[in-house]
DRENNUKE-279679 format. One record per residue (C-alpha): x, y, z; residue in one letter. Coordinates in Angstrom, 3 decimals. Each point is the difference from the previous one (the first is absolute). Example, Ala and Ser with C-alpha at 12.3 -4.5 7.8 and 13.67 -1.06 7.14 Angstrom:
xx: 12.300 yy: -4.500 zz: 7.800 r: A
xx: 1.370 yy: 3.440 zz: -0.660 r: S
END
This chain:
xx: 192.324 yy: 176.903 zz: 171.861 r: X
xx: 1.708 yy: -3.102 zz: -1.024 r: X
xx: -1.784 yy: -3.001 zz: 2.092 r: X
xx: 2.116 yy: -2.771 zz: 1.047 r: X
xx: -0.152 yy: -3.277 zz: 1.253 r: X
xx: 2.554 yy: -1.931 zz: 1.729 r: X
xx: -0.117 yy: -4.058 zz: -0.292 r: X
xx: 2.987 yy: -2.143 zz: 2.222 r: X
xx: -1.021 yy: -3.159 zz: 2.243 r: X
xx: 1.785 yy: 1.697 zz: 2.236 r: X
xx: -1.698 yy: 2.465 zz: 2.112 r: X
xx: 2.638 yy: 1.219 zz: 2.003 r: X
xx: 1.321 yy: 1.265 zz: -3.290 r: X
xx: -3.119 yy: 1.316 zz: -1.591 r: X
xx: -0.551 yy: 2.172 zz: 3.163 r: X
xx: 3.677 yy: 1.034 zz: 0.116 r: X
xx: -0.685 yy: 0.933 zz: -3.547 r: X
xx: -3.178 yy: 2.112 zz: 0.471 r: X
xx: 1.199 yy: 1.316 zz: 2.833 r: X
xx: 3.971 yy: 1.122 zz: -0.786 r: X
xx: -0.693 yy: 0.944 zz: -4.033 r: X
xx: -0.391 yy: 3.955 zz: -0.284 r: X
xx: -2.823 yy: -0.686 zz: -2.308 r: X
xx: -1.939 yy: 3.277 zz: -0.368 r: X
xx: 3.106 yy: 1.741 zz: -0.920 r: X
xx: -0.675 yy: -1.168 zz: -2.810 r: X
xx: -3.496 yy: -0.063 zz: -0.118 r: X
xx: -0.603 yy: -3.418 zz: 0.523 r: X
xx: -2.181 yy: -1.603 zz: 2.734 r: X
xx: -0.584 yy: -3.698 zz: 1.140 r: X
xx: -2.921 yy: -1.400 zz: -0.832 r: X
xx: -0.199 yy: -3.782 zz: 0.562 r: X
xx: 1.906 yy: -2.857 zz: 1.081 r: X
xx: 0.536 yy: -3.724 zz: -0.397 r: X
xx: 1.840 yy: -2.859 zz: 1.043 r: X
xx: 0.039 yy: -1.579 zz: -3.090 r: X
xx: -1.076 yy: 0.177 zz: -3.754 r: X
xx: -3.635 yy: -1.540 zz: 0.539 r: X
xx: -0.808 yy: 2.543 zz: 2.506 r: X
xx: 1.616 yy: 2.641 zz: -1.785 r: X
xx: -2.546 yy: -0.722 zz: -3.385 r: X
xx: -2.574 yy: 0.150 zz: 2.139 r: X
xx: 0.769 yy: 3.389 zz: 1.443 r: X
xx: 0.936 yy: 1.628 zz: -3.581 r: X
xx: -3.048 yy: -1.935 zz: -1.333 r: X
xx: -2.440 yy: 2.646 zz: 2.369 r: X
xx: 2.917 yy: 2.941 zz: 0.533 r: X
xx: 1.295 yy: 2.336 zz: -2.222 r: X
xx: 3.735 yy: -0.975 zz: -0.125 r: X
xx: 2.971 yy: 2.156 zz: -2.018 r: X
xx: 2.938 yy: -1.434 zz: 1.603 r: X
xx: 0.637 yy: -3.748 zz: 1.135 r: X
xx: 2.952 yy: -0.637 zz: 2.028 r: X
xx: 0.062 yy: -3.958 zz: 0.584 r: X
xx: 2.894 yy: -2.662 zz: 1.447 r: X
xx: 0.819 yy: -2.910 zz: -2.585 r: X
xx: 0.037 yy: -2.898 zz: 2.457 r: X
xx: -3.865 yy: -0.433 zz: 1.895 r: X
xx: -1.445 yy: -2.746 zz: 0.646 r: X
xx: -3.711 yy: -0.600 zz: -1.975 r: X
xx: 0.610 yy: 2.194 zz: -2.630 r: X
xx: 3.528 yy: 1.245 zz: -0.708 r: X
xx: 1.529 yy: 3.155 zz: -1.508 r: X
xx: 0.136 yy: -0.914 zz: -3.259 r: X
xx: -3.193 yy: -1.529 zz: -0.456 r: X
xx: -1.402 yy: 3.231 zz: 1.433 r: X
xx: 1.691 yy: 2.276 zz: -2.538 r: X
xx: -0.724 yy: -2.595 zz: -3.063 r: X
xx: -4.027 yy: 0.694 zz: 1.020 r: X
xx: -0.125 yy: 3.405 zz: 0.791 r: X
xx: 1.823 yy: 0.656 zz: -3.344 r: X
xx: -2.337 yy: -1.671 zz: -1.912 r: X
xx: -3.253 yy: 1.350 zz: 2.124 r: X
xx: 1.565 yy: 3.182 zz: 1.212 r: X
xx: 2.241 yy: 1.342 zz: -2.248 r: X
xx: -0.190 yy: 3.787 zz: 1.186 r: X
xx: 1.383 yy: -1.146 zz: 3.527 r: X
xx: 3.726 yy: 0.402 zz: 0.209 r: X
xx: 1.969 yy: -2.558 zz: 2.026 r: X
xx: 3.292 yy: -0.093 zz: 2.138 r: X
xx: 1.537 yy: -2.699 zz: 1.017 r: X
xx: 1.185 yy: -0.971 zz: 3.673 r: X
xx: 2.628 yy: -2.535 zz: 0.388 r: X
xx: 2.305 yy: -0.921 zz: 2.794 r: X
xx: 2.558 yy: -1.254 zz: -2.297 r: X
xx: 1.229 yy: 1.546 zz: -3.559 r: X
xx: -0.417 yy: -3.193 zz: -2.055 r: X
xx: 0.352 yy: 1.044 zz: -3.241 r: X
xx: -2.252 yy: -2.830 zz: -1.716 r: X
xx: -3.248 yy: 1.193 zz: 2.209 r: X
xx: 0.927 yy: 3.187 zz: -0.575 r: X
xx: 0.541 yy: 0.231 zz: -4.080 r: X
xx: -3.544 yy: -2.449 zz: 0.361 r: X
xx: -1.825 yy: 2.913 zz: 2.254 r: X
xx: 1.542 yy: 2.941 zz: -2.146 r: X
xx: -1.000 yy: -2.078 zz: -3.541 r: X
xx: -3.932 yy: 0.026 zz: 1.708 r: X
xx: -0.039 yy: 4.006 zz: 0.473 r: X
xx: 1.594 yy: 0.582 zz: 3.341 r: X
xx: 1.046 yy: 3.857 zz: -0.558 r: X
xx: 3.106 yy: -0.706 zz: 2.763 r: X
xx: 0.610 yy: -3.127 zz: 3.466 r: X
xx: 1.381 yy: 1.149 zz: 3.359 r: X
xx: 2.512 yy: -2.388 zz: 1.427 r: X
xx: -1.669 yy: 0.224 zz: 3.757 r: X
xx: 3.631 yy: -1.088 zz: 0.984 r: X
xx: 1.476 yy: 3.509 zz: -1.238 r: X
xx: -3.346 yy: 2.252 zz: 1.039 r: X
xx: 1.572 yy: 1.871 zz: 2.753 r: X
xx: -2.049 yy: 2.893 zz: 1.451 r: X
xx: 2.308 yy: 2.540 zz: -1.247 r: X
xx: -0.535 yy: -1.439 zz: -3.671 r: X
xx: -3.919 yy: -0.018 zz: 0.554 r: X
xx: -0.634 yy: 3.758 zz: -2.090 r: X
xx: 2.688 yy: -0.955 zz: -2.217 r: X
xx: -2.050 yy: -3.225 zz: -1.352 r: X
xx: -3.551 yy: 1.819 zz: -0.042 r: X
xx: 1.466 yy: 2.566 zz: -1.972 r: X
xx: 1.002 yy: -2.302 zz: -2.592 r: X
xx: -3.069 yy: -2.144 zz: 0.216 r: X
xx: -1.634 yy: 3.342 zz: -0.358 r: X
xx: 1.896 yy: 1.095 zz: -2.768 r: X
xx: -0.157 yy: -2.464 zz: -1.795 r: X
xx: -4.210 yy: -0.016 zz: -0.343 r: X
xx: -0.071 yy: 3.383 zz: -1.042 r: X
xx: 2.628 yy: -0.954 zz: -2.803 r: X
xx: -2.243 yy: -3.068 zz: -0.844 r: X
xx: -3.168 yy: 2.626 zz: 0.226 r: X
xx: 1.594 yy: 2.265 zz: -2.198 r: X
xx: 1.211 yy: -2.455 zz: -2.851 r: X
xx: -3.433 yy: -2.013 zz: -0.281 r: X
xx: -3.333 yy: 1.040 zz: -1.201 r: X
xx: -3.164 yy: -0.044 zz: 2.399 r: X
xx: -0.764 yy: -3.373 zz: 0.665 r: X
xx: -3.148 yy: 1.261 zz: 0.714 r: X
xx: -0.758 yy: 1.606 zz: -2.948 r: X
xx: 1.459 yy: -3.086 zz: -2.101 r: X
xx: -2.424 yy: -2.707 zz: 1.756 r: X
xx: -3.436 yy: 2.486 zz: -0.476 r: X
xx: 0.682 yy: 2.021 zz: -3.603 r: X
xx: 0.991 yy: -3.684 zz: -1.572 r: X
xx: -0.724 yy: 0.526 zz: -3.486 r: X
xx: -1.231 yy: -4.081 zz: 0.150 r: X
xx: -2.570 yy: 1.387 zz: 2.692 r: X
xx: -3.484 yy: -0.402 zz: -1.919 r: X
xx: -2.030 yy: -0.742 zz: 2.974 r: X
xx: -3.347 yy: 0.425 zz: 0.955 r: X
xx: 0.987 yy: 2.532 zz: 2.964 r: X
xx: 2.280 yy: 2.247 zz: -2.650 r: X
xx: -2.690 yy: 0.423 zz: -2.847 r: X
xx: -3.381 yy: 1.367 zz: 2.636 r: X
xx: -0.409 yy: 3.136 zz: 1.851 r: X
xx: 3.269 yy: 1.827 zz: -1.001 r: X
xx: -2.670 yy: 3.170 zz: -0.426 r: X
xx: 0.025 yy: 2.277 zz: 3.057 r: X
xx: -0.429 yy: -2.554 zz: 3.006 r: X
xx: 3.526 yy: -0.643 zz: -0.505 r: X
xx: 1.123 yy: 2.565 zz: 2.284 r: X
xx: -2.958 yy: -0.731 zz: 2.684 r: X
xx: 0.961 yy: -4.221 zz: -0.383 r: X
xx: 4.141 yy: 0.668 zz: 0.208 r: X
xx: -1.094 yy: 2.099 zz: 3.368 r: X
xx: -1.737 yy: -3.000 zz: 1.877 r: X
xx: 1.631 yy: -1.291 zz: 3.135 r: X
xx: 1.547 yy: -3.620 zz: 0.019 r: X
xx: -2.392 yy: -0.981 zz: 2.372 r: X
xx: -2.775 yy: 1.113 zz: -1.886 r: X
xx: 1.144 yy: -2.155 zz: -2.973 r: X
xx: 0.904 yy: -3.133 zz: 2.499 r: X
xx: -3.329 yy: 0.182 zz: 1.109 r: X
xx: -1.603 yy: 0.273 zz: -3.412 r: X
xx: 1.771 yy: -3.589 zz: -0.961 r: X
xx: -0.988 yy: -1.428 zz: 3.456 r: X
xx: -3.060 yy: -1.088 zz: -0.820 r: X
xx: -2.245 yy: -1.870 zz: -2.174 r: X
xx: -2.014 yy: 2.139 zz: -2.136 r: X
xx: 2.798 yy: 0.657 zz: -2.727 r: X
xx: 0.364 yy: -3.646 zz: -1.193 r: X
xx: -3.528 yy: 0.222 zz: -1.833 r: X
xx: -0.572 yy: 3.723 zz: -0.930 r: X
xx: 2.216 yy: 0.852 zz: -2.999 r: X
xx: -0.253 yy: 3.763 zz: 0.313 r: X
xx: 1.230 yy: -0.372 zz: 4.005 r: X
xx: 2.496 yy: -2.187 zz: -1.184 r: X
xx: 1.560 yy: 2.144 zz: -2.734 r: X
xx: -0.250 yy: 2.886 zz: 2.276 r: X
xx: 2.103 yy: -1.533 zz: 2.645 r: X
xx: 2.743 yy: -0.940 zz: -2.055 r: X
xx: 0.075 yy: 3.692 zz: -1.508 r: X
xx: 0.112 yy: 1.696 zz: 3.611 r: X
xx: 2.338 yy: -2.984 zz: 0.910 r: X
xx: 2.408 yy: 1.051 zz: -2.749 r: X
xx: -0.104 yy: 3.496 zz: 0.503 r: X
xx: 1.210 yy: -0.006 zz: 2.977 r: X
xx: 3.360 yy: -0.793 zz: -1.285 r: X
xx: 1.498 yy: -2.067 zz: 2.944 r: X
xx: 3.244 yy: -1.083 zz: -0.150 r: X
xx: 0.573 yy: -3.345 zz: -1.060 r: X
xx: 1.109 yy: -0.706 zz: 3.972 r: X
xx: -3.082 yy: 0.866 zz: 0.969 r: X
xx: -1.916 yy: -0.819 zz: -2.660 r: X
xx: 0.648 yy: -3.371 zz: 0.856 r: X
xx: -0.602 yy: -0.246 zz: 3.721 r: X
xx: -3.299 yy: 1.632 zz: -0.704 r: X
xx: -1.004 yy: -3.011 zz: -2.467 r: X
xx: 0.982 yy: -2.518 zz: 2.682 r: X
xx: -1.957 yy: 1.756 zz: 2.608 r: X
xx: -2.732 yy: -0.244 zz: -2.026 r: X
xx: 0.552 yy: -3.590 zz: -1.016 r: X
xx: -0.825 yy: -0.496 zz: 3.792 r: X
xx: -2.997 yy: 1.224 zz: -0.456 r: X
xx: -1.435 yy: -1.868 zz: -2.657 r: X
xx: 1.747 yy: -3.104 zz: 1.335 r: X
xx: -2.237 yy: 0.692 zz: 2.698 r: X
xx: -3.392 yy: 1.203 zz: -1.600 r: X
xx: 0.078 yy: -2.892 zz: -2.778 r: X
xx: 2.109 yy: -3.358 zz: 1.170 r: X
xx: -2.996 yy: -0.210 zz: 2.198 r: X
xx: -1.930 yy: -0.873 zz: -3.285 r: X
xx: 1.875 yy: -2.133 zz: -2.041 r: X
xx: 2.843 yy: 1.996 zz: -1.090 r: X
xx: 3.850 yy: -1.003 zz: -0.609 r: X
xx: 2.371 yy: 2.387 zz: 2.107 r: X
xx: 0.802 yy: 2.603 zz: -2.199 r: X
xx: 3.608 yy: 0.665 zz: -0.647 r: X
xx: 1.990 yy: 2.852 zz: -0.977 r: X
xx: 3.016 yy: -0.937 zz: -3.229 r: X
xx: 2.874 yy: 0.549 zz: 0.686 r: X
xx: 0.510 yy: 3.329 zz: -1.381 r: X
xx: -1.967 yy: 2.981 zz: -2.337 r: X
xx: 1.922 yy: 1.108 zz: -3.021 r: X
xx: -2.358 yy: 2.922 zz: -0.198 r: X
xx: -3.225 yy: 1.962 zz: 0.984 r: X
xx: -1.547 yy: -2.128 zz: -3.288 r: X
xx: 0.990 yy: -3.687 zz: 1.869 r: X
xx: -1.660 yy: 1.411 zz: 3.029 r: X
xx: -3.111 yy: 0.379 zz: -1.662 r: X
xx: 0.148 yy: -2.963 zz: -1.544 r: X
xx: 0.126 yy: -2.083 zz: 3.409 r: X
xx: -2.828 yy: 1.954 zz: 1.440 r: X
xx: -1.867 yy: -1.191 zz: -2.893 r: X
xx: 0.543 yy: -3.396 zz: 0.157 r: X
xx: -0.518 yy: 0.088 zz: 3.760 r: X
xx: -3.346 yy: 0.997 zz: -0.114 r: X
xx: -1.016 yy: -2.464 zz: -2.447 r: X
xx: 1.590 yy: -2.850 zz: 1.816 r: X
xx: -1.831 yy: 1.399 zz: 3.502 r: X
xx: -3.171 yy: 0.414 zz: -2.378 r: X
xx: -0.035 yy: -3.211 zz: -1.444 r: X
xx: 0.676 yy: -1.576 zz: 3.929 r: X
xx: -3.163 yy: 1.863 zz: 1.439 r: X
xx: -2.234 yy: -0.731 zz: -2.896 r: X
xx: -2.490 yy: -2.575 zz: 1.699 r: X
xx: -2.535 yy: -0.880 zz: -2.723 r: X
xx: -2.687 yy: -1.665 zz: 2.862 r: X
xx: -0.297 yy: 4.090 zz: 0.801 r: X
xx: -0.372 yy: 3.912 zz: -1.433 r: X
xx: 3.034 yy: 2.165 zz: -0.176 r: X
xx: -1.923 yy: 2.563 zz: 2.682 r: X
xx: -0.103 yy: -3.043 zz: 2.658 r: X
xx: 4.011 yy: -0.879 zz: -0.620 r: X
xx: 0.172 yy: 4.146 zz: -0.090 r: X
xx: -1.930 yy: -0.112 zz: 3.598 r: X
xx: 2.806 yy: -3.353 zz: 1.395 r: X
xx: 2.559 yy: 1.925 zz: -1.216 r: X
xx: -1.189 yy: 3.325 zz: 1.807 r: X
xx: -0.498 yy: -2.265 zz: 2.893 r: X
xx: 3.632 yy: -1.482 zz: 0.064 r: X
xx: 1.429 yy: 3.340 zz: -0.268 r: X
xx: -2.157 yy: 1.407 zz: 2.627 r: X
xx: 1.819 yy: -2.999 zz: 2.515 r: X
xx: 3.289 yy: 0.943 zz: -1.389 r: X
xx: -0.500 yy: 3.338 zz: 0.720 r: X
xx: -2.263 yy: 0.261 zz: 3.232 r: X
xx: 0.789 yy: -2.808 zz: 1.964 r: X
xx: 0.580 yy: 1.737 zz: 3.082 r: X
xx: -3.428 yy: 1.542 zz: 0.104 r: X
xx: -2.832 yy: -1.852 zz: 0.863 r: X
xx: -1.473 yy: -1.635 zz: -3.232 r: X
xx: -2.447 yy: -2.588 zz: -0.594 r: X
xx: -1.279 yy: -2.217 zz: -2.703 r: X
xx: -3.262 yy: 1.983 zz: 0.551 r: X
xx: 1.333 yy: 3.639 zz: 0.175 r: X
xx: 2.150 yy: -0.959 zz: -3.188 r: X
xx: -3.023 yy: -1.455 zz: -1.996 r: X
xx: -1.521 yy: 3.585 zz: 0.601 r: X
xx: 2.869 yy: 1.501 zz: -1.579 r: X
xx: 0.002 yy: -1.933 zz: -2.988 r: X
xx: -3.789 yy: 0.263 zz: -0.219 r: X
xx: -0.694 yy: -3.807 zz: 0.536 r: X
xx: -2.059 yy: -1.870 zz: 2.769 r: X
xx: 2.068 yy: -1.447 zz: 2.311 r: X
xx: -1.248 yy: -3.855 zz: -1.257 r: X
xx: 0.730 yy: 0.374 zz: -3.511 r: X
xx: 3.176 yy: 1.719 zz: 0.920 r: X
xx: 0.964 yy: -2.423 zz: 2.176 r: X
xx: -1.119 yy: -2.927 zz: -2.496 r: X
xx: 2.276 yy: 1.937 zz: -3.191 r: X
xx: 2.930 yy: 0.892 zz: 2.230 r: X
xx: 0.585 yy: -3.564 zz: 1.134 r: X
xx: -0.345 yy: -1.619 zz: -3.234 r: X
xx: 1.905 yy: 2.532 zz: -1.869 r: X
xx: 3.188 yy: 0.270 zz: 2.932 r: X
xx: -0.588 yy: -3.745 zz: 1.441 r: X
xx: -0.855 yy: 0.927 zz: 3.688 r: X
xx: -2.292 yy: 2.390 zz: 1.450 r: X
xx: 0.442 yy: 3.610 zz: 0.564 r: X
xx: 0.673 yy: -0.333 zz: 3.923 r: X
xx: 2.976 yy: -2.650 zz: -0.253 r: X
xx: 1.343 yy: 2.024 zz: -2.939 r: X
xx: 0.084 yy: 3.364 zz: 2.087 r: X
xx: 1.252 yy: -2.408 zz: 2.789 r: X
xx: 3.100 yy: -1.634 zz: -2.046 r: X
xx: 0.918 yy: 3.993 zz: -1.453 r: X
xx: 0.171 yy: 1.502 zz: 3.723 r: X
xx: 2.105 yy: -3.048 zz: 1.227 r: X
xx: 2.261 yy: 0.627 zz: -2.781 r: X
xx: 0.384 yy: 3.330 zz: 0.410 r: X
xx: 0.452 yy: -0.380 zz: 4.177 r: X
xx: 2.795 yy: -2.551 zz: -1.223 r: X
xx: 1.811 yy: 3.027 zz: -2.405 r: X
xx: -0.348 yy: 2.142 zz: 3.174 r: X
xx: 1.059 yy: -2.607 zz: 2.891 r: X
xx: 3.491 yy: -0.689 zz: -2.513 r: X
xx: 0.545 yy: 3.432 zz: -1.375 r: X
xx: -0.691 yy: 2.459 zz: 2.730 r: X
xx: 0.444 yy: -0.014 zz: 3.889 r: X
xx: -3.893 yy: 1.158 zz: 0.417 r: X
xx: -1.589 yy: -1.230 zz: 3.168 r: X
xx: -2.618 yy: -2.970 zz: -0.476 r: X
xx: -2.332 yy: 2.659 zz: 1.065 r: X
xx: 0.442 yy: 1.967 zz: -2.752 r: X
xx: 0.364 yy: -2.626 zz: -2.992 r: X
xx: -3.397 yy: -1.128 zz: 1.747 r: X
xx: -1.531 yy: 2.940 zz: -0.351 r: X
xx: 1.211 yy: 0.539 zz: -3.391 r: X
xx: -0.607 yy: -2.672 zz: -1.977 r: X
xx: -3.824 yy: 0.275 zz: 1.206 r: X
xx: -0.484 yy: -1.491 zz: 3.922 r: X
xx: -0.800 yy: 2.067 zz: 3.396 r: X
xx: 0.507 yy: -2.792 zz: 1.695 r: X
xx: 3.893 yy: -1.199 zz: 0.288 r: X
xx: -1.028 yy: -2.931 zz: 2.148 r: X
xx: -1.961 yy: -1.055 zz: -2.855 r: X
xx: 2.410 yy: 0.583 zz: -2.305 r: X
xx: 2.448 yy: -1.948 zz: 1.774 r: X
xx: -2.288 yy: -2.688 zz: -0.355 r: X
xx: -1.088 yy: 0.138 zz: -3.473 r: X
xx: 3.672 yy: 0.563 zz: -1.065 r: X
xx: 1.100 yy: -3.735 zz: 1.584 r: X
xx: -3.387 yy: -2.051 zz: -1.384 r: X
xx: 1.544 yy: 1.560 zz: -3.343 r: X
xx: 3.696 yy: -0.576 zz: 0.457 r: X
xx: 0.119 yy: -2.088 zz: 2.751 r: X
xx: 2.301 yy: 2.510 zz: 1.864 r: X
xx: -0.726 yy: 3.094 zz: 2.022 r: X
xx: 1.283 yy: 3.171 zz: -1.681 r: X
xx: 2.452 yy: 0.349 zz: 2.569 r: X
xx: 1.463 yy: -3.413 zz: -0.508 r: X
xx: -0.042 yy: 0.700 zz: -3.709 r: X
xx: 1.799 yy: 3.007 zz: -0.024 r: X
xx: 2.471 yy: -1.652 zz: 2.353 r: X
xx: 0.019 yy: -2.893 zz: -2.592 r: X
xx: 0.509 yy: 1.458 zz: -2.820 r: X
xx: 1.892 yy: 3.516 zz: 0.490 r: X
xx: 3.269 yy: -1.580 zz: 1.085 r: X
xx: 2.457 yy: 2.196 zz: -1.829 r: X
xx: -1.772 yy: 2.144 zz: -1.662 r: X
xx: -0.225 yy: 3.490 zz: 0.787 r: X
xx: -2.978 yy: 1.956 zz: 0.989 r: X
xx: -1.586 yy: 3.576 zz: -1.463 r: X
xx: -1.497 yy: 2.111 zz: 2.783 r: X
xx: -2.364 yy: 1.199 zz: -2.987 r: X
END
């Protein structure tokens, strides 16, 4: 199935287009939208994408700058252009960055609708058949030396190429692989072996960037940033190399052990990850095998502010994601971000932001549309 996404600040037309296009005739479905090129890299950067129809003229990001970055980050997408008048300059421009074929929206009539997917369609599978496995290109790179293509390539290939995504996401999601070498190399085998496409490949590294963001900014670290683009499996190696030296080199904090950072770290993934059940500085001291006073004591000097006003900040942020992104009931971001108690919420939410979460959302989600998810 050939996954599509549709980009157009207008949504009249995007819906028109989702709606009207015979698209699993040929065996295409749509995906994702956007109204303009900035939310459109945000959706490729956590969706598999294979075709991206976008509109020159948006506001924010526009057309062109859109295909310029996705080919350069995504080259395996392929692009069509939507224009609502054939000017030949923005054209020749959009065709010299990739774009397979444009639709003048001013000559799409429905009766021409199968026509253009067929040649859209056609013209993939003649791109397909012409080009070698991008795939296959970015892993078997003869300039890939790396640390995850020389280990384990005995029989736990099969058994690591089998693992689910998720099970792999959640390897990388914590802590533990930055100091243990063997976890580490390990990783980035069963990470490779999986094979992702580049697409995806991708939006998988920048979910987990949003992790770690999360897990080590609290102590000391720089935001870590994805380049621009990966030449080949050997580059990607490369980066997750040099990450975890740069997030090693933030969390080493001479004044203590590597087991108590190990046991901050635990306990800043624990609030990532189970703020909306009922943790405490005590009940998380017992799981990283501390008392609760030198926990306390370690935690505060190593993040800068205690373990209550950290879990505090991290559930206010995430009721903020929920209260812009979602049309949950205050009830339920309450409840899951960690309190029983919406009145209290309520009331914790404006000593922190100065607004009550309903006036925030009203605030701040002027325009912007909502995900019932």
């Amino acid at each position: 199935m050939i996954k599509v996404m549709i980009v157009d600040d207008d949504k009249l037309v995007r819906k028109g287009l989702i709606s009207a296009m015979p698209w699993h005739d040929f065996d295409m479905e749509v995906v994702g939208e956007a109204s303009n090129g900035e939310k459109a890299l945000e959706f490729i950067a956590a969706n598999a994408i294979d075709l991206l129809l976008t509109d020159l003229a948006m506001p924010v990001m526009s057309g062109i700058e859109l295909l310029k970055i996705v080919r350069k980050q995504y080259p395996s997408i392929y692009t069509v252009v939507l224009t609502f008048h054939q000017d030949f300059e923005y054209i020749q421009e959009a065709l010299r960055l990739g774009a397979i074929d444009y639709i003048a929206k001013v000559q799409l009539e429905k009766e021409r609708f199968e026509e253009v997917l067929e040649r859209i369609y056609n013209r993939i599978m003649e791109e397909q058949k012409h080009a070698p496995n991008p795939h296959d290109i970015f892993y078997d790179n003869e300039s890939s030396h790396g640390i995850g293509s020389s280990v384990h390539e005995g029989d736990n290939q099969l058994a690591a190429a089998q693992k689910d995504l998720n099970v792999v996401k959640e390897q990388w999601s914590g802590h533990e692989w930055v100091y243990q070498d063997n976890l580490f190399t390990t990783h980035i085998h069963d990470l490779k072996q999986l094979r992702l496409p580049q697409t995806k490949l991708i939006g998988l590294l920048y979910a987990l960037i949003d992790k770690w963001n999360l897990l080590f900014h609290p102590v000391d670290l720089a935001t870590i940033q994805l380049p621009d683009s990966f030449e080949s499996w050997h580059e990607v190696e490369e980066w997750l190399m040099a990450t975890r030296e740069m997030i090693r080199k933030a969390i080493d904090k001479p004044s203590f052990s590597q087991e108590v950072v190990e046991c901050v770290m635990k306990a800043v993934y624990i609030a990532n990850e189970e703020m909306k059940e009922q943790i405490t500085a005590a009940s998380i001291a017992k799981r990283v095998n501390m008392s609760r006073s030198y926990f306390s004591q370690c935690f505060k000097e190593i993040v800068g502010i205690n373990f209550s006003e950290h879990l505090r900040h991290k559930r206010i942020e995430k009721a903020k994601e929920y209260l812009l992104y979602t049309n949950k009931t205050i009830l339920w971001i309450a409840e899951n971000v960690g309190y029983m108690d919406e009145k209290y919420f309520s009331r914790t939410f404006r000593e922190q932001t100065g607004l009550l979460p309903s006036e925030y959302r009203q605030k701040n989600v002027t325009g912007r549309e909502m995900s019932e998810n």
